[in-house]
LUMBA-452855 format. One record per residue (C-alpha): x, y, z negated; residue in three letters; residue number from 1; chain. Coordinates in Angstrom, 1 decimal. Layout:
% LUMBA-452855
<rec><px>X</px><py>Y</py><pz>Z</pz><residuo>ALA</residuo><num>NUM</num><cadena>A</cadena></rec>
...
***
This chain:
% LUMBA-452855
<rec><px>29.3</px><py>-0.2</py><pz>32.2</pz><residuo>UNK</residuo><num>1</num><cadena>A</cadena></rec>
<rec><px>30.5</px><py>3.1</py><pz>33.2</pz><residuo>UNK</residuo><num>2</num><cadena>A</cadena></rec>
<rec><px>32.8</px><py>3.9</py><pz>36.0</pz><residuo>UNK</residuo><num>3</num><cadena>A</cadena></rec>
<rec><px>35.0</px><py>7.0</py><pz>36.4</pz><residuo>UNK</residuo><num>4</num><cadena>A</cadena></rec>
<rec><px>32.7</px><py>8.4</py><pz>39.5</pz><residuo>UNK</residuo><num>5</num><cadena>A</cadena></rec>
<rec><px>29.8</px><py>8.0</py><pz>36.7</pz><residuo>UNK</residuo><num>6</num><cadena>A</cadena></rec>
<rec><px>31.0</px><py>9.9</py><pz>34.5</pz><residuo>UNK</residuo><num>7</num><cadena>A</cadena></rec>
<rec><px>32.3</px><py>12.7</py><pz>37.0</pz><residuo>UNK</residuo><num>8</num><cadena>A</cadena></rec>
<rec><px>28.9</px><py>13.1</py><pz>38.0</pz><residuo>UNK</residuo><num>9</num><cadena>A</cadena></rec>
<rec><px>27.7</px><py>13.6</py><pz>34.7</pz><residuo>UNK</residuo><num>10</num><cadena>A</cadena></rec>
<rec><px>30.1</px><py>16.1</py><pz>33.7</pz><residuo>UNK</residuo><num>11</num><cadena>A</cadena></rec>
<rec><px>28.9</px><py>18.0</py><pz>37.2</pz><residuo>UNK</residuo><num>12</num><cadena>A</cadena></rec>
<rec><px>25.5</px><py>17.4</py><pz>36.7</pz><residuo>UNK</residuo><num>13</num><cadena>A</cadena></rec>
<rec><px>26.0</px><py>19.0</py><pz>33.0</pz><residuo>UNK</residuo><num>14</num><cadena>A</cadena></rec>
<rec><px>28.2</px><py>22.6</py><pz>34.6</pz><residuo>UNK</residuo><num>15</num><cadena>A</cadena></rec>
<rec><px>25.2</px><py>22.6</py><pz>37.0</pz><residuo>UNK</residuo><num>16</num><cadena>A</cadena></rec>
<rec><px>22.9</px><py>22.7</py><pz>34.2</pz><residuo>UNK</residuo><num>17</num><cadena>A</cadena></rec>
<rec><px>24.4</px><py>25.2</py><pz>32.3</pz><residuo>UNK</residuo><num>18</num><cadena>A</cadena></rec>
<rec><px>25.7</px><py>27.2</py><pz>35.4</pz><residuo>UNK</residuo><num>19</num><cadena>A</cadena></rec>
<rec><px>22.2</px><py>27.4</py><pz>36.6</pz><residuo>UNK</residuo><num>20</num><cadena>A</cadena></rec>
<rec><px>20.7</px><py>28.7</py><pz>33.0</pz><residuo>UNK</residuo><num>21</num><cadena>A</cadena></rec>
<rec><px>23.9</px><py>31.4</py><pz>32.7</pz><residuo>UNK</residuo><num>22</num><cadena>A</cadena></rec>
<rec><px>22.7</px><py>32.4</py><pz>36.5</pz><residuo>UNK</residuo><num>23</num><cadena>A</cadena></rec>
<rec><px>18.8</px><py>32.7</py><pz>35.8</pz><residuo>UNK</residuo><num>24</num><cadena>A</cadena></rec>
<rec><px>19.5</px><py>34.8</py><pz>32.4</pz><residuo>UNK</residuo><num>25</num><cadena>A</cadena></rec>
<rec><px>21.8</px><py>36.9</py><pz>34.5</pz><residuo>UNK</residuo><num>26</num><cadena>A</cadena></rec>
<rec><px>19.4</px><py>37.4</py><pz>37.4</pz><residuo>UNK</residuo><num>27</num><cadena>A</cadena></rec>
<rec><px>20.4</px><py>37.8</py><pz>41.3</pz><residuo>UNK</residuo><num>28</num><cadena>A</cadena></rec>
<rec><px>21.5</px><py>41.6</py><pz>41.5</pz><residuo>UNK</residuo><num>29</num><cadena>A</cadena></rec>
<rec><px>23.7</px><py>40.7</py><pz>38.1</pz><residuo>UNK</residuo><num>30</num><cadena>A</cadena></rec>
<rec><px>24.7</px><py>37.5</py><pz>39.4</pz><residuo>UNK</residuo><num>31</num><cadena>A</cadena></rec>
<rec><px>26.1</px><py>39.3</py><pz>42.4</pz><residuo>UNK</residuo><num>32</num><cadena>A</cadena></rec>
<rec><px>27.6</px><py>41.9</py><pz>40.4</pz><residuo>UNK</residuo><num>33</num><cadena>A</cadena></rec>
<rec><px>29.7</px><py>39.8</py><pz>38.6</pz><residuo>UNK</residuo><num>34</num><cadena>A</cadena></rec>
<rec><px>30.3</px><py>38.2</py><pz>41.3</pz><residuo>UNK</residuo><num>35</num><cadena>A</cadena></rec>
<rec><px>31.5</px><py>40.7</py><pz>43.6</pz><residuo>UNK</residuo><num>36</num><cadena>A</cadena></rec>
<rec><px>33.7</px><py>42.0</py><pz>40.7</pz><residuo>UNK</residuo><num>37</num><cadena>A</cadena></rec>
<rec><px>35.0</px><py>39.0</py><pz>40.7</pz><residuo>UNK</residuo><num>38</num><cadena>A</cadena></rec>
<rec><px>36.3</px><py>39.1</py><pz>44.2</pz><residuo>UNK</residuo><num>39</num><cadena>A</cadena></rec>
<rec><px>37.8</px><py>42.3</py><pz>43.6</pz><residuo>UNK</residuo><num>40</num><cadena>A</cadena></rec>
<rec><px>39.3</px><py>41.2</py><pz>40.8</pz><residuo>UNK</residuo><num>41</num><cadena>A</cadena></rec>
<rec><px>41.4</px><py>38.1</py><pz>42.7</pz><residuo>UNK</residuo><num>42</num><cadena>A</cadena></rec>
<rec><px>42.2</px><py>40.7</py><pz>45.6</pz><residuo>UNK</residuo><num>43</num><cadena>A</cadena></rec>
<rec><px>43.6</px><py>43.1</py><pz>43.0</pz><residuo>UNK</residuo><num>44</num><cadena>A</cadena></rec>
<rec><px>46.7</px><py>44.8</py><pz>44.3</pz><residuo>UNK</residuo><num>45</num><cadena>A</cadena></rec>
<rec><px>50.2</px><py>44.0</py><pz>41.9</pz><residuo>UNK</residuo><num>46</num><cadena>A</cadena></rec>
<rec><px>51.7</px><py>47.2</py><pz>40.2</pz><residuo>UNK</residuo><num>47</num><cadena>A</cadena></rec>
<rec><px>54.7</px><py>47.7</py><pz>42.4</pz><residuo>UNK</residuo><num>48</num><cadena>A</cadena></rec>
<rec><px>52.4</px><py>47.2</py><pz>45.7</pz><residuo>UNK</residuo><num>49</num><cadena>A</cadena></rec>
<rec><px>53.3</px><py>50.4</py><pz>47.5</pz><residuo>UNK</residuo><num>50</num><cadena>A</cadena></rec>
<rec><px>49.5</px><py>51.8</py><pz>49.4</pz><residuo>UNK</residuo><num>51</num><cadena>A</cadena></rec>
<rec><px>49.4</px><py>51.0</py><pz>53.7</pz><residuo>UNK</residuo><num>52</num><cadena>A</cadena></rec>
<rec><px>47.8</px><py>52.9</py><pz>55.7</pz><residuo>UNK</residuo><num>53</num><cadena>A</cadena></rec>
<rec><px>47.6</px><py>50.7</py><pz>58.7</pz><residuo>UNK</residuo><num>54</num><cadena>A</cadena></rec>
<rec><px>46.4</px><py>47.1</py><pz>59.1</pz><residuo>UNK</residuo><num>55</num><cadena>A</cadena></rec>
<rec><px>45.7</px><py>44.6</py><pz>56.8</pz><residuo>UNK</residuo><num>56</num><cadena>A</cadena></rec>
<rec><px>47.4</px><py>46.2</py><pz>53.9</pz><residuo>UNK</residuo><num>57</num><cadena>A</cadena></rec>
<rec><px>45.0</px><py>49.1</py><pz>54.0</pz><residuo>UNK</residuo><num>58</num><cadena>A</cadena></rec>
<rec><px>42.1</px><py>46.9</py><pz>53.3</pz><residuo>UNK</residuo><num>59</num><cadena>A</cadena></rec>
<rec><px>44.0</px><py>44.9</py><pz>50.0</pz><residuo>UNK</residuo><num>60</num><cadena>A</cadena></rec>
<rec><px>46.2</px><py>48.4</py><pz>49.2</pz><residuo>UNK</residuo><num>61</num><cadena>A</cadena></rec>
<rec><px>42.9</px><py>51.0</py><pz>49.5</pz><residuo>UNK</residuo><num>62</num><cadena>A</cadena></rec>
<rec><px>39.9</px><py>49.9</py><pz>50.0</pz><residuo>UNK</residuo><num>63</num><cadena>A</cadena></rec>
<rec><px>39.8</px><py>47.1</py><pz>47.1</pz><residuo>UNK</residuo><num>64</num><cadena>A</cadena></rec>
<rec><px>41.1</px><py>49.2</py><pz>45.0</pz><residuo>UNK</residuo><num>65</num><cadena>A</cadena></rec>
<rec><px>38.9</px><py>52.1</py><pz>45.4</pz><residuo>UNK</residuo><num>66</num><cadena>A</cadena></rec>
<rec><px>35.8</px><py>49.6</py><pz>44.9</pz><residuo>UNK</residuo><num>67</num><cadena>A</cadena></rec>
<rec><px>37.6</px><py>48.9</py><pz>41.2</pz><residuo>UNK</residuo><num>68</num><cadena>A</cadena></rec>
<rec><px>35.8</px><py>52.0</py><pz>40.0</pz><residuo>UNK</residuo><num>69</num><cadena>A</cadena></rec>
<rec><px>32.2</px><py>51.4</py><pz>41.5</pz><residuo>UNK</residuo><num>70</num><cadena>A</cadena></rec>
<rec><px>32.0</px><py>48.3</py><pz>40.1</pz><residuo>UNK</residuo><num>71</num><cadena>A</cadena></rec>
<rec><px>33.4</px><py>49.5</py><pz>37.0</pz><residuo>UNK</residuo><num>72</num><cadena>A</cadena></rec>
<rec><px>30.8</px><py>51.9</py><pz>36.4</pz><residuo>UNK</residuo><num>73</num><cadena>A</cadena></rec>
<rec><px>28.3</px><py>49.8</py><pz>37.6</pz><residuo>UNK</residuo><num>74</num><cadena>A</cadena></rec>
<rec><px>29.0</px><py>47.3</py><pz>34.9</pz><residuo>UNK</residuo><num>75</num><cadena>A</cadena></rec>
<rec><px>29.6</px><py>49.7</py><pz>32.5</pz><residuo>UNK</residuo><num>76</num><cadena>A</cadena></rec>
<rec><px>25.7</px><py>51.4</py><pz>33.6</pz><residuo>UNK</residuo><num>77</num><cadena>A</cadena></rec>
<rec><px>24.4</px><py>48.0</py><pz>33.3</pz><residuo>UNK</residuo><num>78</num><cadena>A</cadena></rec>
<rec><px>25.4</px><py>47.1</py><pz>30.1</pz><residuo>UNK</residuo><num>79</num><cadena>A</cadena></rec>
<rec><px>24.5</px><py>50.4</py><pz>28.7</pz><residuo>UNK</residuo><num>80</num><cadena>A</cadena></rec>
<rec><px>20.7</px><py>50.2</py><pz>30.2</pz><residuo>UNK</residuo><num>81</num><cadena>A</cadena></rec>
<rec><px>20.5</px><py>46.7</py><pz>28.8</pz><residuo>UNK</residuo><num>82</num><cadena>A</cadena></rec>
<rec><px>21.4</px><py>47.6</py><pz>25.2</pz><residuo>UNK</residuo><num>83</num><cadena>A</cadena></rec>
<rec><px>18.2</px><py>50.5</py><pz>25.7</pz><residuo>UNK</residuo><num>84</num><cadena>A</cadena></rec>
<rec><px>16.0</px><py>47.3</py><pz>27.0</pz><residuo>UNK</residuo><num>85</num><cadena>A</cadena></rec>
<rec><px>17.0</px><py>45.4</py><pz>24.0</pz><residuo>UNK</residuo><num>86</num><cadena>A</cadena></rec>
<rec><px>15.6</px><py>47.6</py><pz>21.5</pz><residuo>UNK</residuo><num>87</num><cadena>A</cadena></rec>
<rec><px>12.0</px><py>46.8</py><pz>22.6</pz><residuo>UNK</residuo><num>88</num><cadena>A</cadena></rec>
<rec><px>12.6</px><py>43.0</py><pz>23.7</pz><residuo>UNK</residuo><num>89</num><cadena>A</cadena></rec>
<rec><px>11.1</px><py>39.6</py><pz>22.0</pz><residuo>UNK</residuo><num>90</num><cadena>A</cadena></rec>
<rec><px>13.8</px><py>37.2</py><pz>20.6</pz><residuo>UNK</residuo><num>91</num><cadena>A</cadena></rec>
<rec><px>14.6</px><py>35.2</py><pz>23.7</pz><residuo>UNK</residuo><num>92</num><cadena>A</cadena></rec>
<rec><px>14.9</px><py>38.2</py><pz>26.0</pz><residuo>UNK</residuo><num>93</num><cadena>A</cadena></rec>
<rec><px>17.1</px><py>39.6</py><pz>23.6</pz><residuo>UNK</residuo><num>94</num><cadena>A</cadena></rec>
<rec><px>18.9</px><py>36.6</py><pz>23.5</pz><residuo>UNK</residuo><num>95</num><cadena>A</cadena></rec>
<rec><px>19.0</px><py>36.9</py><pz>27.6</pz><residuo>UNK</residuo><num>96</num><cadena>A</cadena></rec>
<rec><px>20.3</px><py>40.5</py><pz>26.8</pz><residuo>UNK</residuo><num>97</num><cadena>A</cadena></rec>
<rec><px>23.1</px><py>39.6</py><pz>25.0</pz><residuo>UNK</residuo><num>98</num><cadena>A</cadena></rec>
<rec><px>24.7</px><py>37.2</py><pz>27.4</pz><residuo>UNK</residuo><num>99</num><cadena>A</cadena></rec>
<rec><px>23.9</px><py>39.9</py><pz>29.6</pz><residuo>UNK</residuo><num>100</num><cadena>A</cadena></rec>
<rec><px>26.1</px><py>42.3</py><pz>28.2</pz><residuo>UNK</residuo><num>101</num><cadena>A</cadena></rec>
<rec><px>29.1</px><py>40.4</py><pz>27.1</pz><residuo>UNK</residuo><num>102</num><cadena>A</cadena></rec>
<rec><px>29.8</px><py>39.1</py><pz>30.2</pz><residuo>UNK</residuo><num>103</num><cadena>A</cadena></rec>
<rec><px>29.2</px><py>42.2</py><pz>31.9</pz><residuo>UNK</residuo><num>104</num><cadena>A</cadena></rec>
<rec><px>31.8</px><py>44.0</py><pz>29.1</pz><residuo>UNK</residuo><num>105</num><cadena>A</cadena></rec>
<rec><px>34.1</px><py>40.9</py><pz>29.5</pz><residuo>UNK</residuo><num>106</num><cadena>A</cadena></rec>
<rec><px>34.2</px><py>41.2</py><pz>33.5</pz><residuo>UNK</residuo><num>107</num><cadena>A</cadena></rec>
<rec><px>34.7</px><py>45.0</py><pz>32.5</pz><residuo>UNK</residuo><num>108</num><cadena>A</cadena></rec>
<rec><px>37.5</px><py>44.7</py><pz>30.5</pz><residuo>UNK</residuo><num>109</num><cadena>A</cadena></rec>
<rec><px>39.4</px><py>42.3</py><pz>33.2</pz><residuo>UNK</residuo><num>110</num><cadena>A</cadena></rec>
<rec><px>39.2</px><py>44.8</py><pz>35.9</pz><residuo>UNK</residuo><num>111</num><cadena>A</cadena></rec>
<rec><px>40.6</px><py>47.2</py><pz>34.0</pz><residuo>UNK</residuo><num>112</num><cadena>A</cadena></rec>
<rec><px>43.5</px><py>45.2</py><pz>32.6</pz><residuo>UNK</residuo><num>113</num><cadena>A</cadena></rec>
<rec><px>44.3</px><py>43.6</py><pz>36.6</pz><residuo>UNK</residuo><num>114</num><cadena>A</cadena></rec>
<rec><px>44.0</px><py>47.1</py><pz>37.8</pz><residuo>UNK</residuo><num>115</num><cadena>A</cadena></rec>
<rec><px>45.9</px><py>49.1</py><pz>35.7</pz><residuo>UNK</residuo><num>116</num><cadena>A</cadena></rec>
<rec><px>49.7</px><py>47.8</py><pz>36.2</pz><residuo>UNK</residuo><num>117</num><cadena>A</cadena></rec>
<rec><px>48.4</px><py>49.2</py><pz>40.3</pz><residuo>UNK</residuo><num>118</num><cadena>A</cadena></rec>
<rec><px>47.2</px><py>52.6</py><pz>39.1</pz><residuo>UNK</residuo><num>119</num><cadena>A</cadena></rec>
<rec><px>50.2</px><py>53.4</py><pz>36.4</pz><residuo>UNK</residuo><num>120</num><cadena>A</cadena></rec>
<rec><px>52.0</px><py>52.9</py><pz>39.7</pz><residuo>UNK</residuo><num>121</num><cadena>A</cadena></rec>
<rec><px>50.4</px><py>55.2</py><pz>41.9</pz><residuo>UNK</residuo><num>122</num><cadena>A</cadena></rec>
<rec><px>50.2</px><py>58.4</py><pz>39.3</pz><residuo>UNK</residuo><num>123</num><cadena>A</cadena></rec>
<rec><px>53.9</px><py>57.9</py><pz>38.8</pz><residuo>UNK</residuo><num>124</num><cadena>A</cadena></rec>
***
């Protein structure tokens, strides 16, 4: 008989699994990419936040912000150089590949949405 802490473990031992396999095809410096972007993303500034320049706020109101961009293109780069390293790849690697680059265009696409409410508000 199975009891509810059972079957809580399974269900963490089976995200494990599949985190760790979506974490090896991504590899560390992608891993951290993503990851990073990620963190950028949560700290994104809302569209009627008005820039500090003192304090806290300049950290959340400038700084995150102006690492939107970098990782930006950095995604963007990496996606791009993957697609050229498909085109000579076996099956599974460009299997790996392809995981690769949706994500990477996903994560892409989400920074751009979060951050653009802030930056229609700054050019206006």
């Amino acid at each position: 008989m199975m009891t509810d802490s059972s079957d809580s473990q399974g269900f963490a031992g089976a995200l494990a699994t599949v985190l760790g396999g979506y974490l090896r095809a991504l590899g560390p410096l992608r891993a951290a990419l993503l990851l990073f972007t990620a963190v950028v993303i949560v700290l994104a500034p809302g569209g009627d936040t008005v820039p500090e320049y003192e304090g806290t706020g300049f950290f959340f109101t400038i700084v995150v912000p102006v690492m939107a961009p970098l990782f930006l293109s950095g995604l963007l780069l990496d996606a791009l150089m993957s697609r050229v390293l498909m085109d000579g790849a076996s099956g599974e690697r460009q299997q790996q590949l392809r995981v690769v680059i949706r994500s990477e265009l996903i994560a892409a696409l989400v920074l751009v949405v979060v951050y653009l409410p802030y930056l229609i508000s700054i050019f206006q």
